[in-house]
C-alpha positions as CSV (number, residue, x, y, z in Angstrom):
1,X,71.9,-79.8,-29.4
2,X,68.9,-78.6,-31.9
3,X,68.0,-81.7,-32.5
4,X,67.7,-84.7,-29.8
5,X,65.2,-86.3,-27.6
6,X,65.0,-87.8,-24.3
7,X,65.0,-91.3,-25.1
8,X,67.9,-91.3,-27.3
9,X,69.7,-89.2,-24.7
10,X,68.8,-92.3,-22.3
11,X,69.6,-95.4,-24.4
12,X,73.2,-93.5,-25.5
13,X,73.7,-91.9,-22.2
14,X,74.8,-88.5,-24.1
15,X,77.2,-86.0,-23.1
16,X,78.3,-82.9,-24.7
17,X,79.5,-79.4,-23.9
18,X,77.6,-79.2,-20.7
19,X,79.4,-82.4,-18.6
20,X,81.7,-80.6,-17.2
21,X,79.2,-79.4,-14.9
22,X,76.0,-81.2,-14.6
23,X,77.5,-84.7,-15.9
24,X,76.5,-87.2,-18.7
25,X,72.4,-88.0,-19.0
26,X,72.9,-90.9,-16.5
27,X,73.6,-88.4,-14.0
28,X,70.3,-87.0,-14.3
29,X,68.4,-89.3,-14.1
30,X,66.2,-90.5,-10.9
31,X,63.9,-93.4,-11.9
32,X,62.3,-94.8,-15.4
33,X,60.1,-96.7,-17.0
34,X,60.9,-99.7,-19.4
35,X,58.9,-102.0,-21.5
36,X,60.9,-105.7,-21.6
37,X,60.7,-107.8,-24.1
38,X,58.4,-110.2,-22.6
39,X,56.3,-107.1,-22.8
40,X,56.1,-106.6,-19.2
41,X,56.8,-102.8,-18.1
42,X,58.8,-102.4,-15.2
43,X,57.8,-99.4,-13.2
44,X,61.3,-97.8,-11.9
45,X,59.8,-94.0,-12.2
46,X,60.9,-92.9,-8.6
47,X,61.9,-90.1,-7.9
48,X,64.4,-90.6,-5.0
49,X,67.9,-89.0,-4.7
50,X,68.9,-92.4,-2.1
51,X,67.7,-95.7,-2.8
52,X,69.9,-98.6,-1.8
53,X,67.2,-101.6,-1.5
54,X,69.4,-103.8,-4.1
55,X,70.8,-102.9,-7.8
56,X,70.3,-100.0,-9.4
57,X,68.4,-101.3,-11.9
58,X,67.8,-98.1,-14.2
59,X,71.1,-98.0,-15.1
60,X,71.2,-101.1,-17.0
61,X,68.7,-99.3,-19.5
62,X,70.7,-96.1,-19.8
63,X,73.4,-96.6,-22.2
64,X,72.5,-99.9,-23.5
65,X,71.5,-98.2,-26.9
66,X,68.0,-100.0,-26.9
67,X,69.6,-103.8,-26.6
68,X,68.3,-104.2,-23.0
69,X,64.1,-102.8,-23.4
70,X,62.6,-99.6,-24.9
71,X,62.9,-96.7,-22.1
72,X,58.6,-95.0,-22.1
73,X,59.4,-92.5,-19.5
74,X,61.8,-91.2,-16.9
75,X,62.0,-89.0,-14.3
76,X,65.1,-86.6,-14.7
77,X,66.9,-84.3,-12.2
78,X,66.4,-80.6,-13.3
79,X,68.6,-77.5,-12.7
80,X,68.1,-73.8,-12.5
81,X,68.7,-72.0,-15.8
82,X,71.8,-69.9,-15.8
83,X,71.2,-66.0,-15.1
84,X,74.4,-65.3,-16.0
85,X,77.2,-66.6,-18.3
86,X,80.6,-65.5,-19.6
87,X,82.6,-66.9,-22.1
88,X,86.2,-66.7,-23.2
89,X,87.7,-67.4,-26.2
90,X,91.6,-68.4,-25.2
91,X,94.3,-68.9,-28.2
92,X,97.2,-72.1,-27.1
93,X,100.2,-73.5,-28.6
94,X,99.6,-77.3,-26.9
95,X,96.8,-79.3,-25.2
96,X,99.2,-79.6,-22.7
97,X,98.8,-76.2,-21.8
98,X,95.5,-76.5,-21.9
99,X,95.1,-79.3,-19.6
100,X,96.9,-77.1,-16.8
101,X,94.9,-74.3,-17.5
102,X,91.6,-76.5,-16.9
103,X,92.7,-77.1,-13.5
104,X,94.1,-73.7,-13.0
105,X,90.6,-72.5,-13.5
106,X,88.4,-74.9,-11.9
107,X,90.6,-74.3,-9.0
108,X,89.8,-70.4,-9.0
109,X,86.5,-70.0,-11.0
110,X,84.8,-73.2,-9.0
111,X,81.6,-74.8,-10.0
112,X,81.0,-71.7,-11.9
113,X,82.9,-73.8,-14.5
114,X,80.5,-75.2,-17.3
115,X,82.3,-75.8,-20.9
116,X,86.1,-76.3,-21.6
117,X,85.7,-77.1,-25.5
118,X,89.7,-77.3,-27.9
119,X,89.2,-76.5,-31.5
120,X,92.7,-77.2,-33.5
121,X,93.6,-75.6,-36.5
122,X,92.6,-77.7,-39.0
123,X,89.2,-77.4,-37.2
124,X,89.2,-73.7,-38.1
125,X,90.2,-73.7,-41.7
126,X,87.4,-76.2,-42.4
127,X,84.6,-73.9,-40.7
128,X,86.4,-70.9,-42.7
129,X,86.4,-72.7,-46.2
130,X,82.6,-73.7,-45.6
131,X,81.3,-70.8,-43.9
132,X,82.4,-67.7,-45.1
133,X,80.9,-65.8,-42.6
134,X,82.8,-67.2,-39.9
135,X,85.8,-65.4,-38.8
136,X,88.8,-65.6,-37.1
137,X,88.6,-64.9,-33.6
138,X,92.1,-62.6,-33.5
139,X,93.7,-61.0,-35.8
140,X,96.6,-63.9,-35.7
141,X,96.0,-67.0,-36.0
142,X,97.0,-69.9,-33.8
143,X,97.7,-73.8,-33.3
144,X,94.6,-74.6,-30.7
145,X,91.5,-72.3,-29.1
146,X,89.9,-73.1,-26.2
147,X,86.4,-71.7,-25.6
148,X,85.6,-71.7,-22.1
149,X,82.2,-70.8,-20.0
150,X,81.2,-70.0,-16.9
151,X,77.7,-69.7,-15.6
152,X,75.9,-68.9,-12.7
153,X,72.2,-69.0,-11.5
154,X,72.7,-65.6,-9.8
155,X,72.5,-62.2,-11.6
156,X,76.3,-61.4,-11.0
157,X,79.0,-60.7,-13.6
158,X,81.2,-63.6,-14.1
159,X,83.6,-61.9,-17.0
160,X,86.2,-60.2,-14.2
161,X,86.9,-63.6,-12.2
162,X,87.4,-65.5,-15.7
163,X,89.6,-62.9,-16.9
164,X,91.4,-62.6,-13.9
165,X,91.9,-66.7,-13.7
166,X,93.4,-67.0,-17.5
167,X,95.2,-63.8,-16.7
168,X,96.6,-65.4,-13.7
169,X,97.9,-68.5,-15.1
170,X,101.1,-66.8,-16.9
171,X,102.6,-65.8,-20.4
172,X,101.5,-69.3,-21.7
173,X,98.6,-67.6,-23.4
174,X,99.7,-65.7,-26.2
175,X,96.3,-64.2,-26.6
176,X,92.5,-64.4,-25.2
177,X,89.0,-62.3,-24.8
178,X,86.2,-62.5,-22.6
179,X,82.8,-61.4,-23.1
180,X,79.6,-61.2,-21.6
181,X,77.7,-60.3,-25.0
182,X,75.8,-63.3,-26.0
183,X,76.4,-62.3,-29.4
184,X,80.1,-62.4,-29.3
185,X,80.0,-65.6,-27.3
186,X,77.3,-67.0,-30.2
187,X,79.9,-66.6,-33.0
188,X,82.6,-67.9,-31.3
189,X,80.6,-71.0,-30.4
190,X,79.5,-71.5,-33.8
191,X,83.0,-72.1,-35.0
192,X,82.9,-75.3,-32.3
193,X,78.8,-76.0,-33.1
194,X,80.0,-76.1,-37.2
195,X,83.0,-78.2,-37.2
196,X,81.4,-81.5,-38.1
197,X,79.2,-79.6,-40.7
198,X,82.4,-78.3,-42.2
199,X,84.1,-82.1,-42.1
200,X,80.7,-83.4,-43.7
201,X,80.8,-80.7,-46.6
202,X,84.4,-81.5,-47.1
203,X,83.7,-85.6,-47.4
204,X,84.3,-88.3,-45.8
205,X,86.4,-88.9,-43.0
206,X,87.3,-91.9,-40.2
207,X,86.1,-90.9,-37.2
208,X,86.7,-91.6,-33.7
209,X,85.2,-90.5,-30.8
210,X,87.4,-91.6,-27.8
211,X,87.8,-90.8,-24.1
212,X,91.1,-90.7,-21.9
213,X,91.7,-89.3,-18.3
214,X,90.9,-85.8,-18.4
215,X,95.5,-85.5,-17.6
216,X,96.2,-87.7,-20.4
217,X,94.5,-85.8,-23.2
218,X,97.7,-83.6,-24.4
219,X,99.6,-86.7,-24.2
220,X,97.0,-88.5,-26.2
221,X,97.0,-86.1,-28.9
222,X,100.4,-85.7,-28.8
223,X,101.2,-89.8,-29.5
224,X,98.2,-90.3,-31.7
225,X,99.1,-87.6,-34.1
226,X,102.3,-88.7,-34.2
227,X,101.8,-92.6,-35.0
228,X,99.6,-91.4,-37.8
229,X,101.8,-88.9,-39.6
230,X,104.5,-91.4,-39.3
231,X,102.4,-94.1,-40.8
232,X,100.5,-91.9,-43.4
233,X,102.7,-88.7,-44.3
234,X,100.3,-85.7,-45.2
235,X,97.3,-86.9,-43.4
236,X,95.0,-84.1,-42.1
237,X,93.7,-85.1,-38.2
238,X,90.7,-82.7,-37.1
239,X,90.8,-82.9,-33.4
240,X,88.0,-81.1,-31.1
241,X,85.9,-81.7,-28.4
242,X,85.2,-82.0,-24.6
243,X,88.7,-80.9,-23.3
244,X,86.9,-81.0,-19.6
245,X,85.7,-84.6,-19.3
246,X,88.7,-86.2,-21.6
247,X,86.0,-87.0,-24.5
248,X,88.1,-85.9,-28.2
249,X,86.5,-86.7,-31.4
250,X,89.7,-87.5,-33.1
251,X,89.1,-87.7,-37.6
252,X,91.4,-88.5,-39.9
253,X,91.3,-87.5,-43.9
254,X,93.9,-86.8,-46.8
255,X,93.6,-82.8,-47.6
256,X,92.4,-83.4,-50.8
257,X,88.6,-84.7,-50.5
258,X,89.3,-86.6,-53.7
259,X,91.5,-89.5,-52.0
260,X,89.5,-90.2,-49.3
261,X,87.2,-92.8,-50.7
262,X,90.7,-94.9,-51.7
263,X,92.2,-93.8,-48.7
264,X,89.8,-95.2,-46.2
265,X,89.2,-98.2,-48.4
266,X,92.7,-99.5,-48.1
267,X,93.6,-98.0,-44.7
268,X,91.1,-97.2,-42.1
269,X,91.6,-100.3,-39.8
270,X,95.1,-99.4,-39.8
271,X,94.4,-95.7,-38.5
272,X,91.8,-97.2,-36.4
273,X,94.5,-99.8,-35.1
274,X,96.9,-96.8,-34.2
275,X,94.5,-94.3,-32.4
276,X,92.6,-96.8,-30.4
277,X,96.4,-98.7,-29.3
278,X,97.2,-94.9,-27.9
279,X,93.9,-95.2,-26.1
280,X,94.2,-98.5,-24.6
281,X,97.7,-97.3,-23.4
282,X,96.1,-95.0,-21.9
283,X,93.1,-96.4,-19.9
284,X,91.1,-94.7,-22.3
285,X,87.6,-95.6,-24.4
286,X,87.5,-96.8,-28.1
287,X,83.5,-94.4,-27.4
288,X,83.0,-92.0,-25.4
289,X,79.8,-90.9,-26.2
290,X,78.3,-92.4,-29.3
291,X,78.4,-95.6,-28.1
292,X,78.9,-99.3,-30.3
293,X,76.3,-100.0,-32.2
294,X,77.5,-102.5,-34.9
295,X,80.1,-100.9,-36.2
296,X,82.6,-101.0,-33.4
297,X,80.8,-104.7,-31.8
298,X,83.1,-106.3,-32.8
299,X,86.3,-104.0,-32.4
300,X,85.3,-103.4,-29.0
301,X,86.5,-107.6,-28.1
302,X,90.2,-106.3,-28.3
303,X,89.9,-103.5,-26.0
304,X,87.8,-104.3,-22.9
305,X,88.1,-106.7,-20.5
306,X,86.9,-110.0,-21.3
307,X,85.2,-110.5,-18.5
308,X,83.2,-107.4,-18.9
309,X,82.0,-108.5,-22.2
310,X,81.0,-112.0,-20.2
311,X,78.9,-110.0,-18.2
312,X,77.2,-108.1,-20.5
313,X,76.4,-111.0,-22.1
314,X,75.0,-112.3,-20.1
315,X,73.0,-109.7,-18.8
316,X,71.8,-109.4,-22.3
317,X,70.9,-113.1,-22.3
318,X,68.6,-112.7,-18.8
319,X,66.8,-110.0,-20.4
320,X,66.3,-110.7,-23.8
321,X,66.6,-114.6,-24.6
322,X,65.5,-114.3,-28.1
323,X,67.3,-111.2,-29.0
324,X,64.5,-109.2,-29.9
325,X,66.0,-105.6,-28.9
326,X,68.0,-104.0,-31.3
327,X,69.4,-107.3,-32.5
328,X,73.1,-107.8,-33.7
329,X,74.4,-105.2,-32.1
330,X,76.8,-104.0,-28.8
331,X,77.1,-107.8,-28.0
């Protein structure tokens, strides 16, 4: 991202295109600092890959959106950067297809493996209506694209063993391109990087940024789309996202910008009421990456384990009595 820092990396525990490989920002972190709101700072900034002398306390911080203390430093893990990198651009009919393919490749491309993004249709037309120097990617267009990366800190070509691997897995892909030209690769990502520019530009939108097991995506998509055009014929769903860690952000609109304001007004705890059921069913998560803030606190009691809400309770009550952290929200 262009625009992020550290600290709200740590107190959302962020994740985007680059999980797949090196894992969410909890994974990289080794030790941090935190002031707690009795002021005290507790000094956590080691640097150790094994430390089992009781609980892990850093990860109480991470993720907790601010609620728990204010993170003041950290030490994070840091990897080489990339020498080489090729990325393909692969055209599907179904996520299901895609979610065979994922393991098809990991199984033959190996940790070289480092972004597994889906763009649907109605993803594209939005970029292509409010960028009009986007472009298709081939000549025909299709139902889903995948755009897929590898990456290696050696200075070897990566394009032939990614080509080879899609090319392997059978006629289920209708079409696809691989490049090594960081250019081509640039303008195929931007169609990803500018879908929720394009969603903004076209209005608003209900939004949902859920996670299911990385097998259960197509099936996700699948039910979820279908619950809603049953419920609300003619709704437009703009589907993307993480393919490789099971993290979709999942919006639905009416095509015509104008209705939306009326439309979400009368009906957006019903759509929210149908995706998030599908996810539950699932074993999925209401957030994936965004976390709950206040707008989902109190959606969040239906779908996790009351117990788990208990404890973070009161964990929250240990650390912060008075409720001075970012007050009123995630509990």
């Amino acid at each position: 991202m262009k625009y992020c820092e550290v600290g709200g990396n740590l107190s959302t525990n962020a994740g985007g295109i680059g999980v797949l490989r090196y894992g969410n920002t909890r994974d990289l972190v080794l030790g941090l600092e935190v002031v707690l709101p009795d002021g005290r700072i507790w000094n956590g900034l080691r640097s150790l890959r094994k430390n089992n002398t009781g609980y892990d306390l850093k990860h109480l911080f991470i993720g907790a959106e601010g609620t728990l203390g204010i993170i003041t430093a950290a030490v994070l893990k840091l990897y080489p950067r990339p020498q080489s990198t090729a990325t393909a651009c692969v055209a599907i009919s179904d996520p299901a297809i895609a979610v065979n393919l994922l393991a098809h490749i990991r199984a033959t491309c190996g940790d070289t493996l480092s972004g597994f993004e889906i763009i649907s249709r109605s993803c594209m037309d939005l970029v292509f209506k409010h960028f009009p120097d986007a472009s298709e990617p081939f000549a025909r267009k299709y139902e889903y694209y995948l755009l897929i990366q590898s990456s290696d800190v050696l200075q070897s070509p990566l394009d032939g063993a990614l080509r080879s691997a899609i090319q392997s897995f059978g006629d289920r892909i209708p079409e696809f391109a691989v490049t090594t030209d960081a250019g081509v690769a640039e303008k195929w990502w931007k169609l990803r990087m500018n879908i929720s520019e394009a969603q903004k530009r076209e209005g608003i939108s209900i939004k949902h940024d859920v996670s299911v097991p990385v097998s259960r995506v197509a099936e996700f998509m699948a039910r979820a789309g279908a619950a809603l055009r049953d419920a609300f014929p003619g709704i437009r769903i703009v589907a993307f996202g993480h393919m490789g860690d099971g993290n979709i952000h999942y919006n639905a609109s009416m095509p015509d910008a104008g209705q939306n304001e009326t439309f979400i007004r009368n009906h957006e705890g019903a759509v929210n009421k149908l995706v998030y059921t599908v996810v539950r069913e699932l074993d999925g998560s209401i957030s994936a990456e965004h976390g709950l803030g206040q707008l989902k606190r109190e959606t969040i009691r239906e779908y996790k384990d009351p117990l788990e809400l208990e404890l973070m309770r009161n964990i929250k009550q240990t650390l912060d009595p008075h409720g001075l952290m970012n007050p009123g929200k995630v509990v």
